[in-house]
C-alpha positions in Angstrom: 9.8 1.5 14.0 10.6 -0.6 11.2 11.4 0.5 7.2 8.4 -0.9 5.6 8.1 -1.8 1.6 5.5 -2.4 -0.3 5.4 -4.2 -3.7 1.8 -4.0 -5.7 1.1 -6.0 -9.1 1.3 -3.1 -11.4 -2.2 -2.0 -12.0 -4.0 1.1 -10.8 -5.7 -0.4 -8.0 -2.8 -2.2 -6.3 -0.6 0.6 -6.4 -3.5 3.1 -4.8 -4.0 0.4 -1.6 -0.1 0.7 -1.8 0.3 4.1 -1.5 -2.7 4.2 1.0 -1.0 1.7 3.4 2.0 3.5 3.1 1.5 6.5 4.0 -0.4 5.6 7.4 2.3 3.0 8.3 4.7 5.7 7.6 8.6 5.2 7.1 7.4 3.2 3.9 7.9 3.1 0.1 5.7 1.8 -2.1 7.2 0.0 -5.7 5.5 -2.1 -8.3 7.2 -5.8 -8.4 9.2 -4.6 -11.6 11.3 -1.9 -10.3 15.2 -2.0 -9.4 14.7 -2.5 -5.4 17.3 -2.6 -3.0 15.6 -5.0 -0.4 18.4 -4.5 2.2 17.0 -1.4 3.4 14.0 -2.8 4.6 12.9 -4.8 7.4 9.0 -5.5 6.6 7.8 -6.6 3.2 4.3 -6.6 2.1 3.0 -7.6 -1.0 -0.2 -6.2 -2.7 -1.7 -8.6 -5.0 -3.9 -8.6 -6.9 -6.1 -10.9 -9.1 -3.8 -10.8 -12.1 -1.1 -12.3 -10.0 1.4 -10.7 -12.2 3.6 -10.6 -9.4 3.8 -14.4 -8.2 5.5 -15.3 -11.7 8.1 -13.5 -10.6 8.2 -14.2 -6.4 10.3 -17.1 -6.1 13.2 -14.7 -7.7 12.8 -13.0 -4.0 13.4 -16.1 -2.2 17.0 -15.0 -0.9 16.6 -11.5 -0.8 14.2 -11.5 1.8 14.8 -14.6 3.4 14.1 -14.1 7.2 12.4 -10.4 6.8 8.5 -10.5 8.4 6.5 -10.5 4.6 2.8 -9.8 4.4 -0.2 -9.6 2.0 -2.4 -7.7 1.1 -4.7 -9.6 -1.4 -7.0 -7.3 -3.4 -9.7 -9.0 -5.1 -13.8 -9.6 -5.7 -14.1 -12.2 -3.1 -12.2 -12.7 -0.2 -12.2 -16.8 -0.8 -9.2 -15.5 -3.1 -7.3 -14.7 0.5 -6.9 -18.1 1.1 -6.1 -19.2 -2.5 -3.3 -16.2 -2.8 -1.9 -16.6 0.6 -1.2 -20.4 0.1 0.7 -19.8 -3.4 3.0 -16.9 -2.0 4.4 -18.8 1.3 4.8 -21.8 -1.3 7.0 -19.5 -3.7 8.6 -17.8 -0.8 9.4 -20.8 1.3 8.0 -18.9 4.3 5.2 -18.1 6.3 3.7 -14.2 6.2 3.5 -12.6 9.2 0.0 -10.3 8.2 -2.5 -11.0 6.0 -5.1 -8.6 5.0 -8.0 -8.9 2.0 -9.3 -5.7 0.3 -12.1 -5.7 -2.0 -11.9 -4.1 -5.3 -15.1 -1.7 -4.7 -14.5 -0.8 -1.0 -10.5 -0.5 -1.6 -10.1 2.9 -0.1 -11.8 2.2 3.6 -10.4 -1.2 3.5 -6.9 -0.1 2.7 -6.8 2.0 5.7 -8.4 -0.3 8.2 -5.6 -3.0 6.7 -3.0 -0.4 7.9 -4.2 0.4 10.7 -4.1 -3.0 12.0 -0.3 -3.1 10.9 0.4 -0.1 13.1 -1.4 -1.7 15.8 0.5 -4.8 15.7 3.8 -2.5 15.4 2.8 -0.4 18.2 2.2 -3.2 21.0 6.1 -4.2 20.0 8.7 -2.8 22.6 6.4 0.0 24.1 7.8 0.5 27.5 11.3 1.3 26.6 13.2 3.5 29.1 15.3 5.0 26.9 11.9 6.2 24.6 10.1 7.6 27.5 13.2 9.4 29.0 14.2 11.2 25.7 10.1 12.3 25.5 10.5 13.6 29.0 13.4 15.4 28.5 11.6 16.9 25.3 8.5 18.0 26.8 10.5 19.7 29.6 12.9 21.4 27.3 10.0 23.3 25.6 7.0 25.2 27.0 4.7 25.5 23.9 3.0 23.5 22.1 -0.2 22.7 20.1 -3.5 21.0 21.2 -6.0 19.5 18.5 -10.0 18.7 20.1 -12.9 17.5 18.2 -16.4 16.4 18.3 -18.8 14.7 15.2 -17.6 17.1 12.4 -15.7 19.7 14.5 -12.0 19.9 14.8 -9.8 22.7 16.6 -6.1 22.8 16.8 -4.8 25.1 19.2 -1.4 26.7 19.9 -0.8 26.8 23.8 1.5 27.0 26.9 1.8 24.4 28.7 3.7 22.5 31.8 5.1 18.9 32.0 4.0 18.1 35.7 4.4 14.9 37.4 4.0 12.8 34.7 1.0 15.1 33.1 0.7 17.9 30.5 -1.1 21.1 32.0 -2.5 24.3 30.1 -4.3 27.0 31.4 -6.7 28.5 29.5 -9.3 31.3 29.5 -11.3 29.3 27.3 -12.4 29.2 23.6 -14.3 26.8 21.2 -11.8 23.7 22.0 -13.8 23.5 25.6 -16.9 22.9 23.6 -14.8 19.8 22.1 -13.5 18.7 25.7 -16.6 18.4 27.6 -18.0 16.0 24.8 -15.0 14.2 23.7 -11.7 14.2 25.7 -9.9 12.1 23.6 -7.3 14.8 22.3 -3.7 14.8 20.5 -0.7 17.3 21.8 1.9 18.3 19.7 5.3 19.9 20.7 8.0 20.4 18.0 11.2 22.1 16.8 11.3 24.2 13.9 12.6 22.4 10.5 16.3 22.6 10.5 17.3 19.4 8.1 16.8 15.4 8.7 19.6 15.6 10.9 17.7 18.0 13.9 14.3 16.3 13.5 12.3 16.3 16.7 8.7 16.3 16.8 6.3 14.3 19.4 2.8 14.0 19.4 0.7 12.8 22.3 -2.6 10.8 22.3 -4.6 11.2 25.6 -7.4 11.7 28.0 -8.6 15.3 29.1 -9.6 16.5 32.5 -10.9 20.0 33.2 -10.0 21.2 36.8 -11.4 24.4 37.9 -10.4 26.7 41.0 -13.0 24.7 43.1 -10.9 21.7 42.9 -8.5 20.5 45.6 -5.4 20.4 42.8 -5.8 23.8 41.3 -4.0 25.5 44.1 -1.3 23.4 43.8 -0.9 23.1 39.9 -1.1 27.3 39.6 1.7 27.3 42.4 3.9 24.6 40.2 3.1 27.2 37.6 4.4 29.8 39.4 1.1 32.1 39.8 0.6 33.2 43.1 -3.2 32.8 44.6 -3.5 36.2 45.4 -2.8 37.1 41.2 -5.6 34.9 40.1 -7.9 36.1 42.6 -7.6 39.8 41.2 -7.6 38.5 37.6 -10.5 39.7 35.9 -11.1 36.4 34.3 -11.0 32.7 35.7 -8.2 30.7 34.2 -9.4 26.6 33.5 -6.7 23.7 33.5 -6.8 21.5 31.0 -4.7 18.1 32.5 -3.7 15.9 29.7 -3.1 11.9 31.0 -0.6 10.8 28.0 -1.9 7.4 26.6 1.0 7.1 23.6 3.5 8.9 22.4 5.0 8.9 18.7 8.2 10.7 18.5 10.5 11.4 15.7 13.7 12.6 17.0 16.8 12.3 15.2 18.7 12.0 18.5 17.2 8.0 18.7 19.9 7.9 15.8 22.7 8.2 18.1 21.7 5.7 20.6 21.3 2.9 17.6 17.3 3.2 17.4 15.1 4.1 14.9 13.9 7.6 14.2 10.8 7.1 14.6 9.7 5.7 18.0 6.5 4.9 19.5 5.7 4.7 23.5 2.6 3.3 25.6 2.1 4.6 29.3 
């Protein structure tokens, strides 16, 4: 992932999309065009402007401090015919072309902010997704630890729930007696899994969180057998239980882990991977 910045005009509204954006991108800091900025730090520049155009008085200023950094805009305005208008004048003062563009409206600023930055994280997530190095360092993490903490929903219903599981062939398995987050599952099994080390300091960072598909297998099924055995609980044990134990298979889709460890290996700390 890449150190975003984001420069708005100054006014109230500018500096909320700002701080909006931000915070979704993530590894960002938001500034108005004013303050003392030390550009070098960044690799992403996005401008929030806004009608006022305070801030393209003072653009061409920028011209060599971000020369050859990816710059977007964010135009926030009434109508979005000011998109066009905007984005013409800042590649004119910046001598360079923008990489994302994005309009938000003054009255819908809030929804619009977020959809904006979610189409940045998009765009950085389909960069570099299938690197070895990532996916080993995520293995090697999800084997390392054995708990970890499983968030379902459905409409207005959300459940987050700390669990056991086991990194199998590629998989995440838990096995559950059941609870409310199986009322989530069987109408939704889009879930999020998150395994992470206690707080320590920036230096020991290492948390991971999984977006996938669920599966519910139940004894029935031809794979139980084999999963409880890979678990280590004989047949004979869950046949005496007085209660049936349900898998829950987890098929990772992407991964986002911050591990400081990606430091040492000249990456950032913040990685993202695809399956």
């Amino acid at each position: 992932m890449t150190n975003t910045l984001f420069i708005y005009d100054g006014d109230q509204v500018t500096r909320r999309v700002a701080c909006i954006m931000a915070s979704i991108v993530s590894i960002s800091r938001y500034a108005a065009y004013g303050d003392d900025i030390s550009f070098e730090q960044y690799r992403r520049i996005i401008f929030v402007i806004s009608t006022k155009k305070n801030m393209l008085l003072q653009m061409t200023r920028l011209q060599k401090q971000i020369a050859g950094q990816p710059v977007g805009l964010i135009a926030v305005g009434v109508e979005k015919v000011y998109m066009d208008e905007v984005s013409d004048l800042v590649q004119q003062k910046l001598n360079q072309g923008l990489d994302f563009t994005a309009f938000v409206s003054q009255e819908h600023y809030v929804n619009e902010a977020v959809a904006a930055a979610e189409k940045i994280v998009q765009k950085v997530s389909l960069q570099d997704v299938h690197d070895t190095a990532v996916f080993q360092a995520i293995e090697a993490f999800l084997l390392k630890h054995n708990t970890g903490v499983l968030a379902t929903g459905w409409e207005g219903q959300v459940r987050s729930t700390p669990i056991e599981y086991m990194y199998y062939e590629g998989k995440i398995y838990m096995f559950s007696e059941g609870g409310k987050k199986f009322s989530n599952l069987y109408r939704n099994n889009q879930v999020s899994f998150s395994v992470f080390d206690p707080f320590i300091d920036f230096s020991h960072l290492a948390g991971l969180q999984i977006d996938g598909k669920a599966r519910m297998i139940e004894p029935d099924d031809e794979e139980y057998a084999l999963l409880a055995a890979a678990k280590g609980i004989a047949g004979n044990r869950l046949k005496k239980m007085p209660v049936i134990l349900h898998i829950i298979e987890i098929t990772p889709v992407q991964g986002v882990f911050l591990w400081a460890g990606f430091g040492k290996i000249k990456k950032a700390v913040r990685q993202i991977y695809c399956w």
